[in-house]
C-alpha positions as CSV (number, residue, x, y, z in Angstrom):
1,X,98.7,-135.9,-28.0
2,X,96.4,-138.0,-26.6
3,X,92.8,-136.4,-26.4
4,X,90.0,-137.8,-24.4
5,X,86.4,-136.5,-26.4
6,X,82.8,-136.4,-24.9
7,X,80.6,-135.1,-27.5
8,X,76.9,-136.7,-27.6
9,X,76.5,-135.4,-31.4
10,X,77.8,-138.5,-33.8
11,X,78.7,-135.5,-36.6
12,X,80.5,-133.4,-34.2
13,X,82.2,-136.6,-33.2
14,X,83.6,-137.5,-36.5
15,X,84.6,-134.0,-37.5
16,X,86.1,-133.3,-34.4
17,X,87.9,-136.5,-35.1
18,X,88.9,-136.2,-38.0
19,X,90.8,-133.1,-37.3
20,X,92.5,-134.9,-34.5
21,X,94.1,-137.7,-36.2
22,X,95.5,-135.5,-39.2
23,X,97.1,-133.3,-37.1
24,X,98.7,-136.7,-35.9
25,X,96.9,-136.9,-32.3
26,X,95.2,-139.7,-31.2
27,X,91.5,-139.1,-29.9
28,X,89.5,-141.5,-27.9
29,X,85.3,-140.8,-27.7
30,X,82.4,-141.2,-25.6
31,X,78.6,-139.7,-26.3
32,X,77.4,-140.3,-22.9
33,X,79.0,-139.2,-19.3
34,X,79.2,-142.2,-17.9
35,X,81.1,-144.1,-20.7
36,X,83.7,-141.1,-20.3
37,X,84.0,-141.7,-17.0
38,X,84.6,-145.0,-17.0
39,X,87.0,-144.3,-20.1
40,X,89.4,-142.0,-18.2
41,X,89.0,-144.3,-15.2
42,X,91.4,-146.9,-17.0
43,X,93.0,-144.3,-19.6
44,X,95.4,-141.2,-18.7
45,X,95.3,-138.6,-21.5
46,X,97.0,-135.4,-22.3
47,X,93.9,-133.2,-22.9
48,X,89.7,-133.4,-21.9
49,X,87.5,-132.0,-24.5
50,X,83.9,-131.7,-23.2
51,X,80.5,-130.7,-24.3
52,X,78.2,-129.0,-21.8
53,X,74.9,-130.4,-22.7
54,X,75.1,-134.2,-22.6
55,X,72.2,-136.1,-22.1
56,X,72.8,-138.4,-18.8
57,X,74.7,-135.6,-17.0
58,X,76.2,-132.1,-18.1
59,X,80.0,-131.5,-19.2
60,X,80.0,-129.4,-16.1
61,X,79.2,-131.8,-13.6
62,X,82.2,-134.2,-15.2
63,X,84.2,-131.4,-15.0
64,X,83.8,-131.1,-11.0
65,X,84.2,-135.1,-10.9
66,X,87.3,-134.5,-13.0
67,X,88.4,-132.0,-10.5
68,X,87.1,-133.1,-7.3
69,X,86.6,-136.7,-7.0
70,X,89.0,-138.1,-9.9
71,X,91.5,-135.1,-8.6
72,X,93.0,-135.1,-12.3
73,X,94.8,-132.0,-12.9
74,X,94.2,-132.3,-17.2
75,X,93.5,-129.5,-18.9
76,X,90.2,-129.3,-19.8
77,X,88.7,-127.5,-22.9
78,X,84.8,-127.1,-23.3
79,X,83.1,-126.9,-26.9
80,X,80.0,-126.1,-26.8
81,X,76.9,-124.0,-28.6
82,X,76.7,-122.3,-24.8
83,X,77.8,-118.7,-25.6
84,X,77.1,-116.3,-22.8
85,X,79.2,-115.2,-21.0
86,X,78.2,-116.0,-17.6
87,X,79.0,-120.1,-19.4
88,X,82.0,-119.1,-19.7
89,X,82.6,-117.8,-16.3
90,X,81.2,-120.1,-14.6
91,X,83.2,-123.5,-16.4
92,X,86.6,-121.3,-15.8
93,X,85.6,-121.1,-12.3
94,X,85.0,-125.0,-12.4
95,X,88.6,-125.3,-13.4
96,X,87.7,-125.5,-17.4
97,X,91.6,-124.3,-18.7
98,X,89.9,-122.8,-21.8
99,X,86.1,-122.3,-23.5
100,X,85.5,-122.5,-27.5
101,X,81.5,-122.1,-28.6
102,X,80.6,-123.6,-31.3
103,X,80.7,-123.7,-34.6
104,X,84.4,-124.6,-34.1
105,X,87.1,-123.5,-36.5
106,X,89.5,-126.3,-37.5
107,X,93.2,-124.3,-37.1
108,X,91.9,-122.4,-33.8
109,X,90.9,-125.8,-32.5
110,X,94.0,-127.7,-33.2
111,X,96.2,-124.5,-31.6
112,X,94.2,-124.2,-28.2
113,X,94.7,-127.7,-27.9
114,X,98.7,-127.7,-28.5
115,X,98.9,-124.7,-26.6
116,X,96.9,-126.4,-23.5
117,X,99.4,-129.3,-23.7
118,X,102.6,-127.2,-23.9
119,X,101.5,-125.2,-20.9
120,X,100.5,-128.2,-18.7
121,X,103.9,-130.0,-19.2
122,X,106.3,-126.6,-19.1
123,X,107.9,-127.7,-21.7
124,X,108.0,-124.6,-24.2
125,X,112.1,-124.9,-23.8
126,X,113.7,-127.9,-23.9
127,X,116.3,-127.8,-21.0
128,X,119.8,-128.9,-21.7
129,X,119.3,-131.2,-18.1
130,X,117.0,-132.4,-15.6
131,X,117.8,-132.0,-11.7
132,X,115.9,-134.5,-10.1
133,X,118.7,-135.5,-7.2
134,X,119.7,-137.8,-6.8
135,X,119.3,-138.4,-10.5
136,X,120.2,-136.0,-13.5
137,X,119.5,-136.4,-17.1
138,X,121.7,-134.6,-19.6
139,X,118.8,-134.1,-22.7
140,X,121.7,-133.6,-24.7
141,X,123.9,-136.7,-24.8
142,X,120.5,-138.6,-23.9
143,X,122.0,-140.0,-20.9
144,X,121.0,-140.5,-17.4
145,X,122.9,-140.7,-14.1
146,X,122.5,-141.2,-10.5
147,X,124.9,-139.7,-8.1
148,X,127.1,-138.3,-10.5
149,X,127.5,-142.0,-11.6
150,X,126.3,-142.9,-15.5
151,X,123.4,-145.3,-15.7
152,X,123.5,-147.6,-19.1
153,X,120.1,-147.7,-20.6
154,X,118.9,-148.3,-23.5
155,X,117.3,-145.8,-25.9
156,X,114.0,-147.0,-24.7
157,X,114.4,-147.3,-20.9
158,X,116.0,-143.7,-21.1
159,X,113.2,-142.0,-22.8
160,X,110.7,-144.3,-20.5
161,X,112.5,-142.9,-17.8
162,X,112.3,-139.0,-19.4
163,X,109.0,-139.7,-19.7
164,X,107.9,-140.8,-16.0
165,X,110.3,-138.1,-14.8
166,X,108.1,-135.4,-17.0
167,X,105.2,-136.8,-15.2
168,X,106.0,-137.4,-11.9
169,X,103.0,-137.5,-9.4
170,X,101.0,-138.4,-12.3
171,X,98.8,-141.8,-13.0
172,X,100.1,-142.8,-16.0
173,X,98.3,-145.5,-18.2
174,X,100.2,-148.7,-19.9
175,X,98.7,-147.5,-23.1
176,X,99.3,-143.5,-22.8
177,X,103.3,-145.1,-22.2
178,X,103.2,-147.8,-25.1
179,X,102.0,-145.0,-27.6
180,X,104.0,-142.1,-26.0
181,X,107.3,-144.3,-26.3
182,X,106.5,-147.4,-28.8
183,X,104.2,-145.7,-31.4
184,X,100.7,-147.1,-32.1
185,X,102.4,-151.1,-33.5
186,X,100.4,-153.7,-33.7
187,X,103.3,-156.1,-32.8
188,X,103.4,-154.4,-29.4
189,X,101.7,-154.2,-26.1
190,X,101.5,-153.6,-22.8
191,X,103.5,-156.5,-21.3
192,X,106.5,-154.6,-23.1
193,X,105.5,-151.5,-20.7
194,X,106.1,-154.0,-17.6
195,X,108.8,-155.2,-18.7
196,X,110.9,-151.8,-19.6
197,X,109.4,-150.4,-15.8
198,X,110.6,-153.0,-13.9
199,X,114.1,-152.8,-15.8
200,X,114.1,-149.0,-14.8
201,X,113.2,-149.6,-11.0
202,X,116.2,-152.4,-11.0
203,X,118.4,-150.1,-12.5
204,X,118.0,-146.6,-11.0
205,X,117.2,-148.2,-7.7
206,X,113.7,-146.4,-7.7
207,X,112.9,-147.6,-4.0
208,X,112.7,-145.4,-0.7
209,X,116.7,-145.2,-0.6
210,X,116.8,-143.4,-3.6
211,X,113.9,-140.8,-2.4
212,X,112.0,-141.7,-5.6
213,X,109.2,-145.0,-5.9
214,X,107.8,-146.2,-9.0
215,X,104.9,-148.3,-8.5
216,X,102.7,-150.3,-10.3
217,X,98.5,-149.8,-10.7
218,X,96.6,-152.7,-10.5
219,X,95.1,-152.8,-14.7
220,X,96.1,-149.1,-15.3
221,X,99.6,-148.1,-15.3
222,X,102.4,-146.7,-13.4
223,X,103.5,-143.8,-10.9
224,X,106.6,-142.4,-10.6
225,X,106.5,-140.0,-7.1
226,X,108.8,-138.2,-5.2
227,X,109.1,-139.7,-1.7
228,X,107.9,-137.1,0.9
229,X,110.7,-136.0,3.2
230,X,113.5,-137.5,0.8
């Protein structure tokens, strides 16, 4: 899981963490609004963890910028010494997905964030296929086809392609995909991202006569959508 931090306390930072990448997630950091901002500007991630009282602007007013300007539909989980309850009420109806006051307890941490993942991608059940017409994707065999027809892939264009389909709609980044697919290798990067998408839209056909478009973001990533009307 990729987790997006913004904590202004450097001890909280490094606890926080440290819990993160035991549990085998990968956490990027920021102790000011602004450089978290500008971090998810170029960065997609999985889950937002955000303190309320930050120094150059409050978690609460990233979490409308999240929500209204950004128009990112990540769950978002506050942490915070805020404990009343009209805190919590109030970040809920901000579109915070859950609320944890500090001190934080390690395991209860670590299972609000899985939980906040597995809900956001519907994936508590791995289905045997995928209906996505005029594609399909037997989970199974780990095969793809289009009109009934098999595609040949290879093992990492079809689970490049399982992933996009997961997230269609959604701005994925090169580096969410390269560590989502590739692992975290130092003998890999990005370019190898371009290289599998632009196999994929050759070989499924991912133009407006299929109904589907993948395109390409300028220095961030890739979008797979469903065409409107297709």
């Amino acid at each position: 899981m990729r987790v997006a931090l913004l904590e202004d306390n450097q001890e909280q930072v490094d606890l926080f963490v440290a819990w993160l990448v035991a549990a085998g997630h990968q956490c990027s950091t920021s102790l000011s609004a602004k450089a978290f901002v500008k971090e998810i500007g170029h960065e997609s991630f999985d889950v937002f963890i955000l303190d309320w009282e930050i120094p150059d602007q409050s978690g609460l007013e990233v979490l409308d910028w999240i929500r209204n300007t950004a128009e990112l539909d990540t769950p978002v989980m506050f942490v915070t010494a805020r404990d009343h309850e009209q805190d919590v009420v109030t970040a809920l109806e901000h579109g915070a997905d859950d609320y944890l006051s500090k001190p934080v307890r390690k395991m209860e941490l670590l299972a609000r964030l899985t939980a906040l993942e597995r809900r956001a991608r519907h994936d508590t059940v791995v289905k045997p296929s995928l209906d996505l017409p005029p594609f399909r994707v037997d989970t199974v065999e780990r095969k793809l086809y289009r009109d009934g027809k098999l595609v040949e892939l290879t093992q990492k264009e079809y689970e490049l392609a399982v992933f996009l389909f997961k997230h269609a709609g959604q701005l994925i980044s090169r580096g969410h995909i390269l560590e989502t697919i590739w692992g975290r290798s130092a003998d890999i990067n990005t370019r190898t991202v371009d290289t599998h998408a632009s196999r994929l839209r050759s070989k499924l056909g991912l133009t407006d006569e299929s109904g589907w478009r993948l395109t390409s973001v300028y220095l961030y990533g890739y979008r797979l959508e469903k065409i409107p009307g297709s």
